[in-house]
C-alpha positions in Angstrom: 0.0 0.0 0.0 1.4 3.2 -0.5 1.1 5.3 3.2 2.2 8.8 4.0 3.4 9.7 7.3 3.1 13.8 8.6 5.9 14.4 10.7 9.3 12.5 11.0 10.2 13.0 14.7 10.3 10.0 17.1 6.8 8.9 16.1 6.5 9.1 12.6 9.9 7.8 12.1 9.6 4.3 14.0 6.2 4.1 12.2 7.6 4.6 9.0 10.8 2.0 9.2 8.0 0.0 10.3 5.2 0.4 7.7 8.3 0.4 4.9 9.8 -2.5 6.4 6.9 -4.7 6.4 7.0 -3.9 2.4 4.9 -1.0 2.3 5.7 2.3 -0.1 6.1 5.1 2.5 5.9 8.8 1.6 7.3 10.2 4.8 6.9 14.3 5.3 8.2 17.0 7.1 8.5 20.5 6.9 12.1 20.5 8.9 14.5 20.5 5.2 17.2 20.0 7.9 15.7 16.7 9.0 14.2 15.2 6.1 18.0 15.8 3.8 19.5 14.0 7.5 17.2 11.4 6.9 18.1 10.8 3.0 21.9 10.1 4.1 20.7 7.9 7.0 21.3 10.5 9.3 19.3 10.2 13.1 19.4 10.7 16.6 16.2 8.5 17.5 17.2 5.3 19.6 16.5 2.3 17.7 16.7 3.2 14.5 19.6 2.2 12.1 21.0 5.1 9.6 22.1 1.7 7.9 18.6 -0.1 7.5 17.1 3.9 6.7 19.1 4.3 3.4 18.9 0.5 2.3 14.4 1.4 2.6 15.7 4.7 0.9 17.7 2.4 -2.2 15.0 -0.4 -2.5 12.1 2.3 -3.2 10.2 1.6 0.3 10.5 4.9 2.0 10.8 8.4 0.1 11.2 11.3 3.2 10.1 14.4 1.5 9.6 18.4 2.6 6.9 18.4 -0.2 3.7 17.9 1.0 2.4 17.5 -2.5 3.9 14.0 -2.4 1.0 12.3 -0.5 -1.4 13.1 -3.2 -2.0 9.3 -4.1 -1.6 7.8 -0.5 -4.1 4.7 0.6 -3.3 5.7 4.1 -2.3 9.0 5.7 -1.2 9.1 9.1 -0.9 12.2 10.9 2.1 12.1 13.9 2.9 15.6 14.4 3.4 17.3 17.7 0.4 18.2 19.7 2.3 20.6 22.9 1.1 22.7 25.2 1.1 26.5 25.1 2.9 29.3 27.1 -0.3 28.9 29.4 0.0 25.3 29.5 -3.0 24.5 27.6 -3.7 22.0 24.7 -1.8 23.6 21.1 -3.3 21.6 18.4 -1.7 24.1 16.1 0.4 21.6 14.2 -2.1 19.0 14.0 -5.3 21.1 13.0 -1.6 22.7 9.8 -0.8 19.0 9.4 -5.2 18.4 8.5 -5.4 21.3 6.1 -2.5 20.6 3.8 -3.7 17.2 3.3 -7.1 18.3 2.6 -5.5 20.6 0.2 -3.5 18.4 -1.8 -5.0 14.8 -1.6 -6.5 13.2 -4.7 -8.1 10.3 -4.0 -10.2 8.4 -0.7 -8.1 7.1 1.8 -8.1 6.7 5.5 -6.9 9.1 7.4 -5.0 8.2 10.2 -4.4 10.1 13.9 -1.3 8.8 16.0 -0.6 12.5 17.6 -1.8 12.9 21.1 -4.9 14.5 21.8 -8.1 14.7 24.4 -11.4 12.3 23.5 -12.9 13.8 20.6 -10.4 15.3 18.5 -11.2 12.8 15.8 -14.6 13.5 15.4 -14.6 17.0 16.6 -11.7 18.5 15.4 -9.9 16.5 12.2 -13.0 15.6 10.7 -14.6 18.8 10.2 -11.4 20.4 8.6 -11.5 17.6 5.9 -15.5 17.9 5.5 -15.4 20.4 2.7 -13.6 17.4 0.3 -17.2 16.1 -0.9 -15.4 14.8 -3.9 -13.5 11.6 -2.0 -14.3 9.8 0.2 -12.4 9.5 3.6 -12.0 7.1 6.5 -11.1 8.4 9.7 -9.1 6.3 12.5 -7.4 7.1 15.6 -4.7 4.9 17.0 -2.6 7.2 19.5 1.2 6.1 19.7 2.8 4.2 22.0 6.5 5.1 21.1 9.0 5.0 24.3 12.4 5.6 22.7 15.6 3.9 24.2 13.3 1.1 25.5 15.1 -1.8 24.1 12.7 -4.4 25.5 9.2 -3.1 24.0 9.2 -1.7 20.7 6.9 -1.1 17.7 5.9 -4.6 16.8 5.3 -6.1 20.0 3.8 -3.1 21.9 -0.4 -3.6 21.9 -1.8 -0.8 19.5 -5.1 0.5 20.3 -7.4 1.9 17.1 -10.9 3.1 17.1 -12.7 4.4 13.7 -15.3 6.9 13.6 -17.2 3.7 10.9 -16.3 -0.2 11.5 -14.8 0.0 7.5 -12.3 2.6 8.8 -11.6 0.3 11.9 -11.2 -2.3 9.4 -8.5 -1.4 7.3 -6.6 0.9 10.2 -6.8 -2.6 11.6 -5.5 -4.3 8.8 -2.5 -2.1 8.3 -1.3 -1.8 11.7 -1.5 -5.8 11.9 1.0 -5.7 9.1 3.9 -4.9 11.6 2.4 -4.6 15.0 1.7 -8.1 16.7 -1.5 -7.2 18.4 -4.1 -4.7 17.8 -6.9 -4.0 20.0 -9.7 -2.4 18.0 -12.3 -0.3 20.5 -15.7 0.5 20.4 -15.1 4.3 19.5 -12.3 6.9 18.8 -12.7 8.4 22.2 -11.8 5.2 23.7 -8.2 5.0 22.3 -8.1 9.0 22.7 -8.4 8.7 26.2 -6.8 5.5 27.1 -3.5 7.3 25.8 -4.4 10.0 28.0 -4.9 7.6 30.8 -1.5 5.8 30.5 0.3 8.8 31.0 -1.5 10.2 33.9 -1.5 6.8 35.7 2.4 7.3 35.4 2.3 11.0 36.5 0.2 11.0 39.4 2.8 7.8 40.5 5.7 10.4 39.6 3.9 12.7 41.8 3.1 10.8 44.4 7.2 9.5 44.6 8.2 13.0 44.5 6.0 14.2 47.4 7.4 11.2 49.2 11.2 12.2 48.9 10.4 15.4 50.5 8.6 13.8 53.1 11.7 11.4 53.7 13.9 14.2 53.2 12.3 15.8 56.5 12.4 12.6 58.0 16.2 12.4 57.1 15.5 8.8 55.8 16.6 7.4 52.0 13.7 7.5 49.4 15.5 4.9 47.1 16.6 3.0 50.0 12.7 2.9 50.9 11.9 2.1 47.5 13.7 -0.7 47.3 12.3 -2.2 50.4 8.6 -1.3 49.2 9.2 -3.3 46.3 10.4 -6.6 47.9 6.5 -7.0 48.2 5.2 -9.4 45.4 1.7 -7.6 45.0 0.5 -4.5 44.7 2.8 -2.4 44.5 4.8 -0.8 41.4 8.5 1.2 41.6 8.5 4.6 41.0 11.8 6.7 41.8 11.7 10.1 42.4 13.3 13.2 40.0 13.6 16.4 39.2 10.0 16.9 37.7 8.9 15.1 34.6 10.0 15.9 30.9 9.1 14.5 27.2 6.3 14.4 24.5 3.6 12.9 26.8 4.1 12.6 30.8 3.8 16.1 31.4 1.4 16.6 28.5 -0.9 14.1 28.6 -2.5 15.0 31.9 -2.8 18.0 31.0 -4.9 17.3 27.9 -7.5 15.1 30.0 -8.3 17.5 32.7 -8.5 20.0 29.6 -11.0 17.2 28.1 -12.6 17.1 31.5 -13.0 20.9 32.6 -15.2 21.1 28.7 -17.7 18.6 30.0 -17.6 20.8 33.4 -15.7 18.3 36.0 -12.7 19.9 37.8 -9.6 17.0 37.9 -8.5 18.0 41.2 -6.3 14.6 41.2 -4.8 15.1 37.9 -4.4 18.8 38.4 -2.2 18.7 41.8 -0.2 15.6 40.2 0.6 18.4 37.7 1.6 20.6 40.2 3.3 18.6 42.5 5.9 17.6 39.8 6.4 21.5 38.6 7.4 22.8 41.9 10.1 19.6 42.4 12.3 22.1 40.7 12.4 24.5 43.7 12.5 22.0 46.5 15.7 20.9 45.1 17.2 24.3 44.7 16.7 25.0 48.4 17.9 21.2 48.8 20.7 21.8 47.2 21.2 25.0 49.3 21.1 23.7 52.2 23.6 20.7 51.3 26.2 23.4 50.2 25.3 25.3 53.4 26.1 28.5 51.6 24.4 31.0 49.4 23.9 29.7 45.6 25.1 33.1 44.5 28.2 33.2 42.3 28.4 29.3 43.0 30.1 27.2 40.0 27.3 24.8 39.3 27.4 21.8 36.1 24.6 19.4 35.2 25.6 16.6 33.5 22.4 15.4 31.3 19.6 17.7 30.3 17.5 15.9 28.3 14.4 14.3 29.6 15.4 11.0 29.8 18.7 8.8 29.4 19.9 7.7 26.1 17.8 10.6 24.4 18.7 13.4 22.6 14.9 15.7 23.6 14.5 18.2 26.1 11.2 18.6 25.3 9.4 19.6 29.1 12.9 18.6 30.2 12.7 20.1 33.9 17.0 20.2 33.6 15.8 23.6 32.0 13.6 24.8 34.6 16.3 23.6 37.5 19.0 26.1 35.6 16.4 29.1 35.4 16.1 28.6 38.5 19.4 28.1 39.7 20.5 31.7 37.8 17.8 33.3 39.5 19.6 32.5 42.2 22.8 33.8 41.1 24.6 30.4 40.4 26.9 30.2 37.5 25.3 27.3 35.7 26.7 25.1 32.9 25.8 22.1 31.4 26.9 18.7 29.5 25.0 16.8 27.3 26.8 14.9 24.2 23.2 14.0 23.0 22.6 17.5 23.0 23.1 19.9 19.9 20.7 22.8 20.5 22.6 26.0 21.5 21.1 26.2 24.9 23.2 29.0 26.7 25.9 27.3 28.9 26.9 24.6 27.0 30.0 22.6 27.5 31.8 19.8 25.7 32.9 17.8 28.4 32.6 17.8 32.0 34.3 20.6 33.8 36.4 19.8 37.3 36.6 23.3 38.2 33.8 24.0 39.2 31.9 23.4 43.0 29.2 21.7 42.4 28.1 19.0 39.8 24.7 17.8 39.6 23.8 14.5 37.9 20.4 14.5 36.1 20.2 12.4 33.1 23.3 10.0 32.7 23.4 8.8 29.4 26.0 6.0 28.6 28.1 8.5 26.7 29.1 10.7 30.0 31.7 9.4 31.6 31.9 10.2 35.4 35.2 9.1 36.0 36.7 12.6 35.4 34.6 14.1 38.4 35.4 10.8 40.9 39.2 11.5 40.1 39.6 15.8 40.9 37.3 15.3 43.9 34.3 17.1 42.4 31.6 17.4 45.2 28.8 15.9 43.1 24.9 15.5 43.8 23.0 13.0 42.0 19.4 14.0 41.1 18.6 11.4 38.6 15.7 8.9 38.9 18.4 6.4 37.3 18.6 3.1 39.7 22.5 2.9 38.9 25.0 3.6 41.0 27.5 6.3 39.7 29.4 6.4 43.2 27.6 9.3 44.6 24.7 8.5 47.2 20.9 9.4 46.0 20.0 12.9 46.6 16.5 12.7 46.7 
């Protein structure tokens, strides 16, 4: 079939090596030039993917990455997997998705299905992409939903053997969403309704940010209590039922912890229900970023003014190169607010955030571990005796003790 995919970033990447590889013609599209020419010489920073494997899809005809829009004029299948963020205000910004909607309505030619993987509240589908394609009375088009499930630098669950979820606005669009996505994904769950799969995305992330939220509340608790959150952790955990590990962190970062909440309690305040729950999970993780400034005060037992501070890691997870919602750059806003000289390493990092570093610096007096990718090497701080805090969520031991 040939299948267009709208966006090329972590999502519509792995979906595209996946649709191609499973013998598909993919038209993938992006309006980053930079990107798409990256991708044409194999060229990528997303965990899991093989520049290798990219430009052999590239040589046998399979995949086609494009900046032209124009190119998925013929597609069977279009799937939209664009970014759906929040705004300055922290509210839903379907900008991107409502742009990605009207230049395929613009320049497709024939019926197809259309296809939603970006991240949105129940009823988006129905509500919001439909309507903008409603004008197109001379096609006909399909419409599924089947929200992604991405995690990238998981090496155990990956695009074919994580469960997809789908729900069609008709059972025919259900159908052949189902059809395709059985093509490389081992199981598919196909739901009553759109809304279903819109808000069991929605759901999956809050589960995991409320937990977040709930850890992080609990290291300050056991920081009052001058007791070790990890250490308690680990003890909790021995228990063979009903419980589940979560570590605590800095706050929470990425394309859908911090987001998704978000876009259900939006969902939920439109139908006139206040997500008290959801909403102080929100906040609870926002304002980690000042309990560990005046943490980390109180552990230098001096004044943060003028004080040489690094952070090694600033994306929002190990092993990937995103700071999207990464709190690292909230904790060095706030860290100059308070008059510390701040840098920062991150070899995964190439966006010219102001403090950057290409290695880790031993003259400085503190160092602050928050994201240690396999590529930053710690040795250099354990041999010039640099007083180091480790704020990561990471289970591994780097030879510093937990600070939170």
């Amino acid at each position: 079939m040939k299948i267009s995919i709208v966006g090329q970033g972590y999502v519509g990447l792995t979906l595209a090596v996946g649709a191609s590889s499973a013998g598909h013609q993919v038209i993938g599209v992006d309006i980053d030039s930079v990107l798409i020419n990256n991708l044409k010489v194999g060229k990528t920073l997303i965990p899991g993917i093989d520049g290798n494997e990219l430009i052999n899809l590239i040589k046998d005809g399979n995949y086609f990455p494009t900046n032209d829009i124009k190119d998925i004029e013929n597609s069977e299948i279009i799937v939209i997997a664009v970014p759906t963020p929040l705004s300055k205000d922290r509210t839903p910004d379907l900008t991107l998705l409502k742009d990605a909607c009207l230049s395929i309505s613009k320049y497709l030619k024939n019926s197809a299905l259309i296809i939603n993987e970006s991240t949105s509240f129940p009823g988006t589908l129905r509500n919001f992409i439909k309507p903008i394609f409603d004008s197109r009375k001379d096609i006909v088009l399909k419409f599924a939903v089947a929200p992604e499930r991405v995690d990238p630098a998981n090496t155990l669950w990956n695009l074919q053997n994580t469960p997809r979820v789908i729900g069609g606005l008709t059972d025919d669009a259900s159908i052949t969403a189902y059809n395709f996505y059985r093509t490389f994904c081992n199981e598919v769950l196909v739901v009553s309704k759109p809304e279903v799969a819109e808000a069991a995305k929605l759901f999956e992330n809050t589960f995991r940010q409320v937990n977040i939220a709930l850890v992080n509340e609990f290291a300050q608790i056991a920081s009052k209590l001058d007791f070790s959150t990890f250490e308690t952790i680990k003890a909790a955990q021995t228990k063979p039922f009903g419980f589940m590990s979560f570590y605590p962190s800095i706050g929470v970062g990425g394309h859908c912890i911090p987001v998704d909440p978000t876009y259900l309690s939006y969902s939920a305040e439109l139908v006139g229900i206040n997500a008290n729950f959801i909403n102080l999970a929100n906040k609870t993780n926002l304002e980690m970023v000042s309990f560990v400034v005046s943490k980390i005060e109180s552990k230098v037992n001096r004044p943060l003014k003028n004080l040489k501070i690094q952070l090694a890691g600033i994306a929002y997870k190990t092993n990937v190169a995103d700071i999207r919602e990464a709190p690292a750059l909230l904790l060095m806003e706030k860290l100059i607010n308070y008059g510390a000289i701040v840098s920062w390493y991150d070899p995964l990092i190439e966006v010219d955030v102001p403090g950057k570093q290409e290695k880790l610096q031993t003259d400085i007096d503190l160092g602050l571990i928050i994201t240690p990718h396999k590529e930053i090497d710690f040795t250099e701080w354990a041999k010039s005796n640099t007083n180091v805090l480790d704020l990561s969520s990471n289970t591994n031991d780097y030879g510093w003790p937990k600070f939170l």
